[in-house]
CHARMM internal coordinates of N, CA and C (Angstrom, degrees):
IC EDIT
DIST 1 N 1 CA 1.4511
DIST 1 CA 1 C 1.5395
ANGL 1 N 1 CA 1 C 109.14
DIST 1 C 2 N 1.7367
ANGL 1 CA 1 C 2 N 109.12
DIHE 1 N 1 CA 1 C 2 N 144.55
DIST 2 N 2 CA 1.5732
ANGL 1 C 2 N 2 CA 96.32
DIHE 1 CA 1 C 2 N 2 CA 175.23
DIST 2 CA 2 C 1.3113
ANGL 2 N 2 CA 2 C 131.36
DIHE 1 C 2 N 2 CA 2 C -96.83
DIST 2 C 3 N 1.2150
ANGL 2 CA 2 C 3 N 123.88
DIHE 2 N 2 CA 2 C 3 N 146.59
DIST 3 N 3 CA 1.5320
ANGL 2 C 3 N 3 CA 115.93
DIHE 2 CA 2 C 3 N 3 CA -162.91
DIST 3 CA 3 C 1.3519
ANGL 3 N 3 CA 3 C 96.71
DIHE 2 C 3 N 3 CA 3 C -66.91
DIST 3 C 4 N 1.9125
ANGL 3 CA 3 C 4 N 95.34
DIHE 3 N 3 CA 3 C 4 N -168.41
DIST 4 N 4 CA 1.4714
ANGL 3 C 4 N 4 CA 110.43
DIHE 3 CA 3 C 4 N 4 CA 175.89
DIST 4 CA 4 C 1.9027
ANGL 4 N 4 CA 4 C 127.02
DIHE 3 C 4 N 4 CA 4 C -77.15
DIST 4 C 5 N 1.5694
ANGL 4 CA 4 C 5 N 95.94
DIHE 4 N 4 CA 4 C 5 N -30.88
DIST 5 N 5 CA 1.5418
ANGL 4 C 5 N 5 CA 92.95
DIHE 4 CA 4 C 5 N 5 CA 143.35
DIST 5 CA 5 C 1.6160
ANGL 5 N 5 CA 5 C 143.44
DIHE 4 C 5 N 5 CA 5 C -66.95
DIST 5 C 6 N 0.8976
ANGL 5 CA 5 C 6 N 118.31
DIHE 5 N 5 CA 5 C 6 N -22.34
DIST 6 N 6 CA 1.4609
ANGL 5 C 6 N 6 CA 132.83
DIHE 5 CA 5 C 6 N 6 CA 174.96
DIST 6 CA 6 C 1.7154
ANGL 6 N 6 CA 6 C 95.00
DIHE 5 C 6 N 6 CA 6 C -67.65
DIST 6 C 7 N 1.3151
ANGL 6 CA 6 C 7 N 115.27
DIHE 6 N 6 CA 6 C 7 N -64.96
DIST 7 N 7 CA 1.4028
ANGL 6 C 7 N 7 CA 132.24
DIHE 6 CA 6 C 7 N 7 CA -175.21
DIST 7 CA 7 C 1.9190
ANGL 7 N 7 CA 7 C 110.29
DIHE 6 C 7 N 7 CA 7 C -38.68
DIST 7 C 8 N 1.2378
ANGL 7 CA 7 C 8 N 108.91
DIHE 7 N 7 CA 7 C 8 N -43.68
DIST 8 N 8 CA 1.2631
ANGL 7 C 8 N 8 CA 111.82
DIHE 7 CA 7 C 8 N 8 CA -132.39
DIST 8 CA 8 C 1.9442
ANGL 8 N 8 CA 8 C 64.76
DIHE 7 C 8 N 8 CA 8 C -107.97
DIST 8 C 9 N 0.9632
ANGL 8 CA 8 C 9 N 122.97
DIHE 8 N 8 CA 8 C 9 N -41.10
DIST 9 N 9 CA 1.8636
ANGL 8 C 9 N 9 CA 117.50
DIHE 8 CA 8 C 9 N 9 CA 178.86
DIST 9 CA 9 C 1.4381
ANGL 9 N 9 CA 9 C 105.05
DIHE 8 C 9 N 9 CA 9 C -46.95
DIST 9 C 10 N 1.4493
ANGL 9 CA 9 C 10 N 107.00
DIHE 9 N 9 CA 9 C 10 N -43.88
DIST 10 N 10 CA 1.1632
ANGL 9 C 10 N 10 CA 106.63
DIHE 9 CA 9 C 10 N 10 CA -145.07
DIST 10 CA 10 C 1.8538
ANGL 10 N 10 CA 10 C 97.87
DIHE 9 C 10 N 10 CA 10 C -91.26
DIST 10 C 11 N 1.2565
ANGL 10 CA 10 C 11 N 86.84
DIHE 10 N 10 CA 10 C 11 N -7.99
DIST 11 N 11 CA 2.0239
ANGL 10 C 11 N 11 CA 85.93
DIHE 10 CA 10 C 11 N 11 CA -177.42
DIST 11 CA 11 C 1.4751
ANGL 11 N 11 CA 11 C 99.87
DIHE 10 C 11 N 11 CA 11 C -84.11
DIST 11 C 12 N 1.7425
ANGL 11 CA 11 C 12 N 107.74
DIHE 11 N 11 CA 11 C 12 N -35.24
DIST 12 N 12 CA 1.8870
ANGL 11 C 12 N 12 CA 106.05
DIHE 11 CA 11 C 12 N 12 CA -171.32
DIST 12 CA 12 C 1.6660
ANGL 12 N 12 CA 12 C 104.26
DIHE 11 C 12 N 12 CA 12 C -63.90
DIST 12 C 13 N 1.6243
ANGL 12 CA 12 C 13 N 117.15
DIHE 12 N 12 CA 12 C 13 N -40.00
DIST 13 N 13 CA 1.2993
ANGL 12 C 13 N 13 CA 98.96
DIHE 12 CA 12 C 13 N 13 CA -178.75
DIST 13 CA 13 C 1.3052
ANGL 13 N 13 CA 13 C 131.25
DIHE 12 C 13 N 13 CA 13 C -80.19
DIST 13 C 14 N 1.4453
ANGL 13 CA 13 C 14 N 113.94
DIHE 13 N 13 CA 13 C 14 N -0.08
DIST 14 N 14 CA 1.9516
ANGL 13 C 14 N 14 CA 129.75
DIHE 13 CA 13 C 14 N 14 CA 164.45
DIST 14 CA 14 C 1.3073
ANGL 14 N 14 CA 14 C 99.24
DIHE 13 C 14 N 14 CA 14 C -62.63
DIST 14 C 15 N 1.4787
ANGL 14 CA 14 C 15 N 121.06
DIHE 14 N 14 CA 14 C 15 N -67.49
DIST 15 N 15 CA 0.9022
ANGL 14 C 15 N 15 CA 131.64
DIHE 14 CA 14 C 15 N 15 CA -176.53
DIST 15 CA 15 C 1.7198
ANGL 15 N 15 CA 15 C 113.31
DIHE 14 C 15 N 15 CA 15 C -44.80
DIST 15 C 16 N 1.1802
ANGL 15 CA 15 C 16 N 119.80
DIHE 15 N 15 CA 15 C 16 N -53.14
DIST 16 N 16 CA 1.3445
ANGL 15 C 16 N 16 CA 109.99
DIHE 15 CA 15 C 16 N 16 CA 176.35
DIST 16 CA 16 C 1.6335
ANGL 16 N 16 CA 16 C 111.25
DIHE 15 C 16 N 16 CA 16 C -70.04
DIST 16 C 17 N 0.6039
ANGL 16 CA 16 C 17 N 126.43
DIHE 16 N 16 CA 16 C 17 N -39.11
DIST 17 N 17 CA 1.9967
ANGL 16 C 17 N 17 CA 135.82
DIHE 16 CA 16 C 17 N 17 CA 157.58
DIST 17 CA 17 C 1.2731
ANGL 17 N 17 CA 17 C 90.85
DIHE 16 C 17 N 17 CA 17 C -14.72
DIST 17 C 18 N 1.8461
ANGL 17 CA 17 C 18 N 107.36
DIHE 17 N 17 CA 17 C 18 N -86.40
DIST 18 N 18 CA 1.3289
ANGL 17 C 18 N 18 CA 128.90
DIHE 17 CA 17 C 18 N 18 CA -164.88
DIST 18 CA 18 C 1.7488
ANGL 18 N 18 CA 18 C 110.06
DIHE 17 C 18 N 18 CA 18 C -36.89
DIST 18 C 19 N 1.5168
ANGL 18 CA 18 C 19 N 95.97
DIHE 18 N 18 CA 18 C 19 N -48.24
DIST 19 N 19 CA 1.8394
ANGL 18 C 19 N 19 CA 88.64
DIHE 18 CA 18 C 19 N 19 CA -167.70
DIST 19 CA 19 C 1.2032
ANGL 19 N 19 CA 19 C 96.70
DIHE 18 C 19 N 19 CA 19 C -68.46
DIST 19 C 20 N 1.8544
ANGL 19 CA 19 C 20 N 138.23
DIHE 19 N 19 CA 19 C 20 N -66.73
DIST 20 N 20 CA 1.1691
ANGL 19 C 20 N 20 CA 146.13
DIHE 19 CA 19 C 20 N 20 CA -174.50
DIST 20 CA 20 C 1.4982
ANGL 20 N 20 CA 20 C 112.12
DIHE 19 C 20 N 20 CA 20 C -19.58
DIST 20 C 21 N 1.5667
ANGL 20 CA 20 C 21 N 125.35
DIHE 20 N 20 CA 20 C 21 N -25.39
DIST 21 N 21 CA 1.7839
ANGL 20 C 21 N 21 CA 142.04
DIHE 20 CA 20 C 21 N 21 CA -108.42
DIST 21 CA 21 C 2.1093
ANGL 21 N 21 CA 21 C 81.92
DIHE 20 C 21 N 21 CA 21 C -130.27
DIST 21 C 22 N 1.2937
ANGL 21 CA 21 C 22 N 91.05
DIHE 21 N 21 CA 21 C 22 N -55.63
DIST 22 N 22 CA 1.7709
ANGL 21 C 22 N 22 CA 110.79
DIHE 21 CA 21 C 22 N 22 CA -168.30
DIST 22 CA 22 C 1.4111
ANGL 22 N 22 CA 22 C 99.84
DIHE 21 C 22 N 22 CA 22 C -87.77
DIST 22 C 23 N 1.2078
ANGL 22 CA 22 C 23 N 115.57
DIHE 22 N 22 CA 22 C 23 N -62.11
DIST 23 N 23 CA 1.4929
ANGL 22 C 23 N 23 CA 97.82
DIHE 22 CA 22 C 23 N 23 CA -177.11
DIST 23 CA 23 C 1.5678
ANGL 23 N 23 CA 23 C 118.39
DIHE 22 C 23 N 23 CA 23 C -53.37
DIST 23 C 24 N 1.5194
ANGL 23 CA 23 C 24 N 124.05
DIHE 23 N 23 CA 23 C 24 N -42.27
DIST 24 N 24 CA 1.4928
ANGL 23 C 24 N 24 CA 100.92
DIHE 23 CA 23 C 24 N 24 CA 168.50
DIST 24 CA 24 C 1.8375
ANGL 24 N 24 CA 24 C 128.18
DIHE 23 C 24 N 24 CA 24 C -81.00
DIST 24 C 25 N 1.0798
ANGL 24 CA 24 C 25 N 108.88
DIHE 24 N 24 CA 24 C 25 N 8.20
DIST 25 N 25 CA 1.3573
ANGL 24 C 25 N 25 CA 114.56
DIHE 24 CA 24 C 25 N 25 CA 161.78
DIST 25 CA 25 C 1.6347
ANGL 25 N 25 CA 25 C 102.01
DIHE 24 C 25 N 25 CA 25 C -80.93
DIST 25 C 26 N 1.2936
ANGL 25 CA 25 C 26 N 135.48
DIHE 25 N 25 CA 25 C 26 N -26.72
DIST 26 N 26 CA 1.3764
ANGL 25 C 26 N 26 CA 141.57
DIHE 25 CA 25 C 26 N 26 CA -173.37
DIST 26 CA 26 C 1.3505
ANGL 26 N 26 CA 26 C 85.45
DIHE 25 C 26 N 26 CA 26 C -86.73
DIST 26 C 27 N 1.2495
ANGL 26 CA 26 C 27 N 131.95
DIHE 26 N 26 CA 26 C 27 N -76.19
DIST 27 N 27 CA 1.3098
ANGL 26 C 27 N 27 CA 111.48
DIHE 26 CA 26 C 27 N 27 CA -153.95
DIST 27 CA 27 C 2.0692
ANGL 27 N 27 CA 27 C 119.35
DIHE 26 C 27 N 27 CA 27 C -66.63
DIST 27 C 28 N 1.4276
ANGL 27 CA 27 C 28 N 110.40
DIHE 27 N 27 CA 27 C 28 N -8.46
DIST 28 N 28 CA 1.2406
ANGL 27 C 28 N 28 CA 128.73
DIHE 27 CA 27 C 28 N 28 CA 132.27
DIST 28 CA 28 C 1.4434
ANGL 28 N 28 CA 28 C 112.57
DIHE 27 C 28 N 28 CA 28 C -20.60
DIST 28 C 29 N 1.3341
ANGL 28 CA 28 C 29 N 99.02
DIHE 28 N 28 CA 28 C 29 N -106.19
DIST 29 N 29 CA 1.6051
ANGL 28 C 29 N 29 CA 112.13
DIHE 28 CA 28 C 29 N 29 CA 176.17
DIST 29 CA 29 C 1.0420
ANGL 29 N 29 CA 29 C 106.38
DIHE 28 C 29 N 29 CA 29 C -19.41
DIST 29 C 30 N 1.4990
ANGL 29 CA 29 C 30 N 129.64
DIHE 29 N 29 CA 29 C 30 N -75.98
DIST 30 N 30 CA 1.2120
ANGL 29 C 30 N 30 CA 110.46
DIHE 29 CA 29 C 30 N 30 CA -156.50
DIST 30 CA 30 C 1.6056
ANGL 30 N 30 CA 30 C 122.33
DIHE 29 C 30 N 30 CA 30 C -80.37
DIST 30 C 31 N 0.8525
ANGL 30 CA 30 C 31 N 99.61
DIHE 30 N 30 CA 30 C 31 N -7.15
DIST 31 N 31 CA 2.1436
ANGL 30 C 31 N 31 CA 107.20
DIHE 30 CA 30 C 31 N 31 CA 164.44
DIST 31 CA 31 C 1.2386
ANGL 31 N 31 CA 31 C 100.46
DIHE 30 C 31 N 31 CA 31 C -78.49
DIST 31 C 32 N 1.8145
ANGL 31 CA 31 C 32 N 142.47
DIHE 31 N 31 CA 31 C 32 N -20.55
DIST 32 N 32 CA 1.2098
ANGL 31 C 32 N 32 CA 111.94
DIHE 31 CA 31 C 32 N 32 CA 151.97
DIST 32 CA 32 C 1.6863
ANGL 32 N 32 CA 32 C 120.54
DIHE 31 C 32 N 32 CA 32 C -80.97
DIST 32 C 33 N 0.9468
ANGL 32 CA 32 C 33 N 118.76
DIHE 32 N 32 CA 32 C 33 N -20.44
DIST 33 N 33 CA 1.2029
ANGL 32 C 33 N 33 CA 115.79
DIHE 32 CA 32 C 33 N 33 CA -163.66
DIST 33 CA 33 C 1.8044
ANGL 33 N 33 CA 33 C 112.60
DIHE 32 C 33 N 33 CA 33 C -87.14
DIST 33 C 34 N 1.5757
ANGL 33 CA 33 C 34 N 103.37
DIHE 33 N 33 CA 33 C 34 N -6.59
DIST 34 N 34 CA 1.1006
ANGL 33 C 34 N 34 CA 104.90
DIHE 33 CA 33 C 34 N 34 CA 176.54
DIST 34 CA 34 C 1.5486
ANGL 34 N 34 CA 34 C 103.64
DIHE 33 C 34 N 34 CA 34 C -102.21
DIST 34 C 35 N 1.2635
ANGL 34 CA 34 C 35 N 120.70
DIHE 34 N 34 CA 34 C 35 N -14.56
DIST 35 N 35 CA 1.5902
ANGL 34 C 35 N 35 CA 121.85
DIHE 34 CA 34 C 35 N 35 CA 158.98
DIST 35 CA 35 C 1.3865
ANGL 35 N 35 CA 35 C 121.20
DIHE 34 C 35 N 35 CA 35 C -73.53
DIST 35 C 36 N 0.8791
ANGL 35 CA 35 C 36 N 109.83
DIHE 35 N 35 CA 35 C 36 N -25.91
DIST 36 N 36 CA 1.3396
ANGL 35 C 36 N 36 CA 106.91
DIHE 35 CA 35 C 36 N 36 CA 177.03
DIST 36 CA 36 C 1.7375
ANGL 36 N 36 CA 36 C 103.77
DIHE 35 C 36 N 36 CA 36 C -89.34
DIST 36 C 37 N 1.1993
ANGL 36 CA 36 C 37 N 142.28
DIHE 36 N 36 CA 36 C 37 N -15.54
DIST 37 N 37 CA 1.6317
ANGL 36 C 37 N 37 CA 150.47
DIHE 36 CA 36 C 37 N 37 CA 150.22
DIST 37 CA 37 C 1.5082
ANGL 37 N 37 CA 37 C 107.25
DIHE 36 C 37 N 37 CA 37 C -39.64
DIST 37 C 38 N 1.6305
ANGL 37 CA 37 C 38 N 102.85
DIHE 37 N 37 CA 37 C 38 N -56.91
DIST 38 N 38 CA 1.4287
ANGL 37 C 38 N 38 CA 117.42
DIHE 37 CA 37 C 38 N 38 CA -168.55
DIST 38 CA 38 C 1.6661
ANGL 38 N 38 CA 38 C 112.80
DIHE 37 C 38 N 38 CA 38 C -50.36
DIST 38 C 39 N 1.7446
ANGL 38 CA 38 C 39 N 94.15
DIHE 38 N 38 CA 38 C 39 N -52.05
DIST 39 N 39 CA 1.5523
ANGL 38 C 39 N 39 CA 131.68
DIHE 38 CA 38 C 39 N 39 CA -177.39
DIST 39 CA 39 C 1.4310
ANGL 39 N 39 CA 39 C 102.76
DIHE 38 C 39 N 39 CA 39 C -36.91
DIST 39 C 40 N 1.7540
ANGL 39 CA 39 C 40 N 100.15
DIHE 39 N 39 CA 39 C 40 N -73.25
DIST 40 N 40 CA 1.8300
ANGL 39 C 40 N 40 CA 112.81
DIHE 39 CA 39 C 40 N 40 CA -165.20
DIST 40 CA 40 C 1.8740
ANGL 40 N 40 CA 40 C 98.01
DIHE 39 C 40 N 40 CA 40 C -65.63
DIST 40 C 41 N 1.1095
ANGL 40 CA 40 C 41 N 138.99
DIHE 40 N 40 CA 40 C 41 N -26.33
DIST 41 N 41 CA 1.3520
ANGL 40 C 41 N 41 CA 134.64
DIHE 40 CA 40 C 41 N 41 CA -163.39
DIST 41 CA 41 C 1.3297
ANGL 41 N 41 CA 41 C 91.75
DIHE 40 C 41 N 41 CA 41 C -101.91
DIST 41 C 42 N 1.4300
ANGL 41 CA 41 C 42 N 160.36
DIHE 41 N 41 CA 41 C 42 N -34.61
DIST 42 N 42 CA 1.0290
ANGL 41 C 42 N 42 CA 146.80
DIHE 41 CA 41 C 42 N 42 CA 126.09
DIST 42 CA 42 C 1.9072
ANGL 42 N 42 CA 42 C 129.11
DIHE 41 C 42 N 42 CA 42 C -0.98
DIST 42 C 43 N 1.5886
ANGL 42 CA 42 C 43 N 91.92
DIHE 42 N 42 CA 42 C 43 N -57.37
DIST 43 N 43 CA 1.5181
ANGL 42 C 43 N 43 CA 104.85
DIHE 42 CA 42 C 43 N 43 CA -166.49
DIST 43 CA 43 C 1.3361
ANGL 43 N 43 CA 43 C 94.78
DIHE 42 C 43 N 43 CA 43 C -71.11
DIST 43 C 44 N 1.3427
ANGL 43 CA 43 C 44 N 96.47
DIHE 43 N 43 CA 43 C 44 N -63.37
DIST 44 N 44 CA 1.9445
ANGL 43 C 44 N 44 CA 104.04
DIHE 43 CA 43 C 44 N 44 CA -177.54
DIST 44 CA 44 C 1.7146
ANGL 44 N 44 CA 44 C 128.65
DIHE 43 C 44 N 44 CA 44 C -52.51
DIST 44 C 45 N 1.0071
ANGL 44 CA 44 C 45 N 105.67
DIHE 44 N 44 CA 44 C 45 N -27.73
DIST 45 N 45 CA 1.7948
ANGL 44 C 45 N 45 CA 99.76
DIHE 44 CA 44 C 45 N 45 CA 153.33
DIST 45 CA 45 C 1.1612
ANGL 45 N 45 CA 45 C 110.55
DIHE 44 C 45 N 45 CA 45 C -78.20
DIST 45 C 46 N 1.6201
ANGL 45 CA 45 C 46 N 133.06
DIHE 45 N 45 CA 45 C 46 N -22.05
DIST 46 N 46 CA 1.3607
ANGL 45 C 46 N 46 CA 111.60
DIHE 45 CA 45 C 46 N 46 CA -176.61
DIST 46 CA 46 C 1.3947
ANGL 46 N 46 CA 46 C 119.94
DIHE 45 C 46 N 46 CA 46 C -76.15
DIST 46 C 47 N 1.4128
ANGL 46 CA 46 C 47 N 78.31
DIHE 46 N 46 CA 46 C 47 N -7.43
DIST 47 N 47 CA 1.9919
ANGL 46 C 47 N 47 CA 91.69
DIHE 46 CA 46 C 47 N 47 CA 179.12
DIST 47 CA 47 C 1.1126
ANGL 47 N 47 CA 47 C 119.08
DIHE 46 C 47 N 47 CA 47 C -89.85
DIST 47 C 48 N 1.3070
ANGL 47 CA 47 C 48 N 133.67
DIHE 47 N 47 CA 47 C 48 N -10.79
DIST 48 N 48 CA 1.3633
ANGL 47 C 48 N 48 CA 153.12
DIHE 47 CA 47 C 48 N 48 CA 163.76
DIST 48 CA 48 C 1.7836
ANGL 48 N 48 CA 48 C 124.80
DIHE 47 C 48 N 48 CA 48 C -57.55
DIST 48 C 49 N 1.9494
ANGL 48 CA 48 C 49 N 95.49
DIHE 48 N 48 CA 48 C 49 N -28.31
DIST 49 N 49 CA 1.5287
ANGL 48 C 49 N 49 CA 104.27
DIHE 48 CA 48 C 49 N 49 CA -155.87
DIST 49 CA 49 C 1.3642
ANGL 49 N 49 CA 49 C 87.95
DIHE 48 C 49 N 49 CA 49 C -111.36
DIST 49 C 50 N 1.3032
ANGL 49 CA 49 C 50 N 125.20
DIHE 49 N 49 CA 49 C 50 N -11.94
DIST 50 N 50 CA 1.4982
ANGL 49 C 50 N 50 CA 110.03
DIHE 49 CA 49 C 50 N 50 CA -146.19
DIST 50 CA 50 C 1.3831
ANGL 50 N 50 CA 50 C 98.42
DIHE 49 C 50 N 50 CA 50 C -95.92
DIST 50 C 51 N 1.7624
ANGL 50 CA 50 C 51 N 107.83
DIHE 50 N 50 CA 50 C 51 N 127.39
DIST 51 N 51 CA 1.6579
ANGL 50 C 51 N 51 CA 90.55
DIHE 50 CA 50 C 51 N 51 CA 164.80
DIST 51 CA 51 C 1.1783
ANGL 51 N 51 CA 51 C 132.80
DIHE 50 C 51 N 51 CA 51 C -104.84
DIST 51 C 52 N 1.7293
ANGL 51 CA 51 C 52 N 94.45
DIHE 51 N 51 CA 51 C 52 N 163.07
DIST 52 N 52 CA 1.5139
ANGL 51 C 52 N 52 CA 119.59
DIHE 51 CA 51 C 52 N 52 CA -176.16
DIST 52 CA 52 C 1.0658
ANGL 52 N 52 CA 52 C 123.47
DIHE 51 C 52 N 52 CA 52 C -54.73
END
COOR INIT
IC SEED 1 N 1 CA 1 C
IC BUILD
């Protein structure tokens, strides 16, 4: 059985997993969400030029 050090190692390095894990799903997110910024400000000047 593993002690309480083993235990408590083994929770700090989940834990660092976990942050490593979320923060690049965040920094994810926001490379879509800044493509899709690019996207709508893209469309909308094109709508500006185009003629009627």
């Amino acid at each position: 059985m593993t002690n309480e050090a083993e235990l408590e190692a083994i929770k700090h390095q989940n834990a660092i997993t976990l942050e490593k894990q979320k923060w690049q799903f965040r920094k994810q997110e926001l490379t879509f969400l800044e493509a899709g910024q690019h996207l709508r400000a893209s469309i909308s000047s094109f709508g500006k030029y185009r003629a009627w």
